[in-house]
Backbone bond lengths (Angstrom), bond angles and torsions (degrees), N, CA, C in turn:
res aa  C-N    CA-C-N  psi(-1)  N-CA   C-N-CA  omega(-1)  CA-C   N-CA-C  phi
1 X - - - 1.445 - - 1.526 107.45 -
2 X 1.316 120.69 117.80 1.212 123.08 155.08 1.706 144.90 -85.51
3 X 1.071 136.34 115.23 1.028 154.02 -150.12 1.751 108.25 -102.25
4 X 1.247 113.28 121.87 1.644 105.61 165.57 2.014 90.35 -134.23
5 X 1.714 89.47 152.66 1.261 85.01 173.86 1.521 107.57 -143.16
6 X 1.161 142.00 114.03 1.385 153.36 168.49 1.254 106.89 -27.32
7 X 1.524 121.55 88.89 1.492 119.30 175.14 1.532 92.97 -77.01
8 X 1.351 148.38 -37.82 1.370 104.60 178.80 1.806 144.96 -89.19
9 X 1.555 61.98 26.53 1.801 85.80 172.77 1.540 112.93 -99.89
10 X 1.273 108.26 -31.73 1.489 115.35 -165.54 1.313 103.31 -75.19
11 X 1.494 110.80 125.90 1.478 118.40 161.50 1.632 116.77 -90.56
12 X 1.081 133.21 33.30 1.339 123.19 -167.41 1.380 136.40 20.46
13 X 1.496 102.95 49.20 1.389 112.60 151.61 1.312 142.47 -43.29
14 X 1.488 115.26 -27.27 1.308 150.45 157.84 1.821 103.74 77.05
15 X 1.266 119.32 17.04 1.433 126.99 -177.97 1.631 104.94 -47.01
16 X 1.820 112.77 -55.81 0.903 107.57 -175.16 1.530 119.74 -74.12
17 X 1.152 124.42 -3.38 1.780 123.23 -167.25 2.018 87.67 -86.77
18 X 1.457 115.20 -36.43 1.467 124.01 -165.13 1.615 98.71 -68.00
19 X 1.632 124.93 -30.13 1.395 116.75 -145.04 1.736 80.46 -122.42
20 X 1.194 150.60 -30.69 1.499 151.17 135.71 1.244 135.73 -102.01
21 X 1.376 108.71 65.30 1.522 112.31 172.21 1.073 124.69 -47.50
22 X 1.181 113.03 -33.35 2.193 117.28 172.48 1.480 99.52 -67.37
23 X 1.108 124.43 -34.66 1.687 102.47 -174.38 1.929 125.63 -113.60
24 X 1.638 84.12 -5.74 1.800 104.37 171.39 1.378 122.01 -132.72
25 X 1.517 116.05 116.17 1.554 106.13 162.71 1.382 115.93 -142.45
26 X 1.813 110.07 168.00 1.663 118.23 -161.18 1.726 89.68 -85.76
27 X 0.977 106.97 139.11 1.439 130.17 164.56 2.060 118.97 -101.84
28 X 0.852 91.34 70.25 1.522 97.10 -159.76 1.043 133.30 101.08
29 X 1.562 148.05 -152.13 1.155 125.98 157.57 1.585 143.31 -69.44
30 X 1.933 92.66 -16.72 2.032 121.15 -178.08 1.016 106.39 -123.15
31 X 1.514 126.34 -9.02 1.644 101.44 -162.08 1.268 105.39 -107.36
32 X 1.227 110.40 124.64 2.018 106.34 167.30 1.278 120.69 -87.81
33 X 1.422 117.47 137.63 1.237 112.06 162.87 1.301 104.27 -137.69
34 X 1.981 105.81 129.80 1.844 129.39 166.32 1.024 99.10 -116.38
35 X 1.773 92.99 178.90 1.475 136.24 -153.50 1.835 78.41 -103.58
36 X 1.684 105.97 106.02 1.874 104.04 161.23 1.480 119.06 -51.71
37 X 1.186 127.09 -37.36 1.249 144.20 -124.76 2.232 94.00 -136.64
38 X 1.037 125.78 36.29 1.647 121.56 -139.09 1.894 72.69 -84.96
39 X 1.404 92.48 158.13 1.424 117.09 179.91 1.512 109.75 -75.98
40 X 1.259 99.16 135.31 1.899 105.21 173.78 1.346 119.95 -43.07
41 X 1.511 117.07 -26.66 1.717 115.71 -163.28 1.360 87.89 -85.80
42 X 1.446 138.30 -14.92 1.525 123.91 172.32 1.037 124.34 -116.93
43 X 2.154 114.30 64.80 0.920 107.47 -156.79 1.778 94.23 -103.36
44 X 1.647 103.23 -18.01 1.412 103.08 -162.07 1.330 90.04 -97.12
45 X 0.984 140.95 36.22 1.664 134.86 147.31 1.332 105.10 -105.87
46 X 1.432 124.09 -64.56 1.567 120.49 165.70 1.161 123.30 -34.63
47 X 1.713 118.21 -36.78 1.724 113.60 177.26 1.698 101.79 -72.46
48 X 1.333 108.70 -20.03 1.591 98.88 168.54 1.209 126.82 -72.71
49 X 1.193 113.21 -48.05 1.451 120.39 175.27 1.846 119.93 -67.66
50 X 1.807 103.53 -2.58 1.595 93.28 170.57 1.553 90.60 -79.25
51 X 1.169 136.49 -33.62 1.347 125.20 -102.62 2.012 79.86 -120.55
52 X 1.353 121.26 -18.40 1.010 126.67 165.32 1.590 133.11 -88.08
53 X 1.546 101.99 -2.66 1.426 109.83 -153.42 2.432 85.35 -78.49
54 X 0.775 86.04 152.71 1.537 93.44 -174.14 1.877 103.90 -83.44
55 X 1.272 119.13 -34.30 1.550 121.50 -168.92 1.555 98.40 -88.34
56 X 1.405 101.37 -40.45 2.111 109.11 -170.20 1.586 105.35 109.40
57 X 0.766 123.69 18.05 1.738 135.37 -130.84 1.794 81.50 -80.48
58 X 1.425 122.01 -43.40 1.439 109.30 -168.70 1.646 114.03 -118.35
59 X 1.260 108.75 139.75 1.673 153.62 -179.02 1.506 112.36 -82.85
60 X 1.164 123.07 104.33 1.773 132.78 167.67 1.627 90.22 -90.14
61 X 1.185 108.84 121.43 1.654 133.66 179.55 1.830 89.68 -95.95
62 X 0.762 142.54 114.99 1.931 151.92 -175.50 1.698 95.71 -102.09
63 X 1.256 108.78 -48.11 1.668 120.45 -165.77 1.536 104.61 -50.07
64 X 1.303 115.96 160.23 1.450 130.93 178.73 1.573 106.69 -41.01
65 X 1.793 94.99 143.52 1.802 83.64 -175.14 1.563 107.28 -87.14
66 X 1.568 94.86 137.32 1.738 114.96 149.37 0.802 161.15 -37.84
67 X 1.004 137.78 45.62 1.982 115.71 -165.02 1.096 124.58 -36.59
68 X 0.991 109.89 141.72 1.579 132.86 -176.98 1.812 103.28 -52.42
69 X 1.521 99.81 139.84 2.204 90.60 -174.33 1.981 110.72 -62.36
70 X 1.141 110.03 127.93 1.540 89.43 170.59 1.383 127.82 -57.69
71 X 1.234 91.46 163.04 1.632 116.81 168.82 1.364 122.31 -18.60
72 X 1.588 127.74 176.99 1.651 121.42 160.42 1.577 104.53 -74.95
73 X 1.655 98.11 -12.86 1.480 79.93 169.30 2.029 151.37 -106.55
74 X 1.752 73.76 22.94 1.507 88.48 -171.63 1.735 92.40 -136.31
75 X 1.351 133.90 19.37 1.437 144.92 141.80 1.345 101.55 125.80
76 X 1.276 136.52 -158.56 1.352 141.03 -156.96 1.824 99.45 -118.38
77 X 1.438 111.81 178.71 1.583 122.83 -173.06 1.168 86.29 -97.96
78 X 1.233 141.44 21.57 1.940 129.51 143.77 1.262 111.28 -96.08
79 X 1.436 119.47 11.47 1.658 102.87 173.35 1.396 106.88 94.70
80 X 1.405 111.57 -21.48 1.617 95.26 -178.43 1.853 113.32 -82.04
81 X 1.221 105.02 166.38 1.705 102.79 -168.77 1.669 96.98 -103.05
82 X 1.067 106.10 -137.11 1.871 103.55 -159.48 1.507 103.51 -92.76
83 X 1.438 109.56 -3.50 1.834 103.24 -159.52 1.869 77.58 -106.05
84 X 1.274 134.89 10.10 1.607 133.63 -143.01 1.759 111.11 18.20
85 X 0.776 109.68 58.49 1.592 116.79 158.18 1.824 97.05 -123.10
86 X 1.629 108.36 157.55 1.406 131.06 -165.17 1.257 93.45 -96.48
């Protein structure tokens, strides 16, 4: 299960770090940091913690997994390759 979550949406409410601590926690008083990639066996705590988050701030991606966009050295997350042409 993949997870993205709109840090500039997130106000650190910390609902979700309280309802999945294995896959969310507060890093100070604003900063969140999760598991992108959170394990299937914690899916029904994470579906709690979308479903509680007060802004909406986080996204369960279900669809086939992704790889991550490459590097500067294999082109940018628009598709372009190293010369930035498509």
């Amino acid at each position: 299960m993949r997870l993205v979550v709109d840090l500039n949406r997130c106000q650190g409410y910390a609902q979700c770090a309280f309802l999945a601590p294995d896959v969310f926690a507060m890093h100070g008083d604003e900063a969140l940091l999760y598991d992108p990639h959170a394990d299937e066996t914690q899916r029904e705590q994470v579906l709690r913690a979308v479903a509680a988050c007060p802004v909406q701030a986080i996204l369960v991606d279900d669809g086939p997994d992704v790889p991550d966009p490459p590097g500067p050295a294999g082109g940018d997350a628009a598709g372009r390759g190293p010369s930035g042409v498509r």
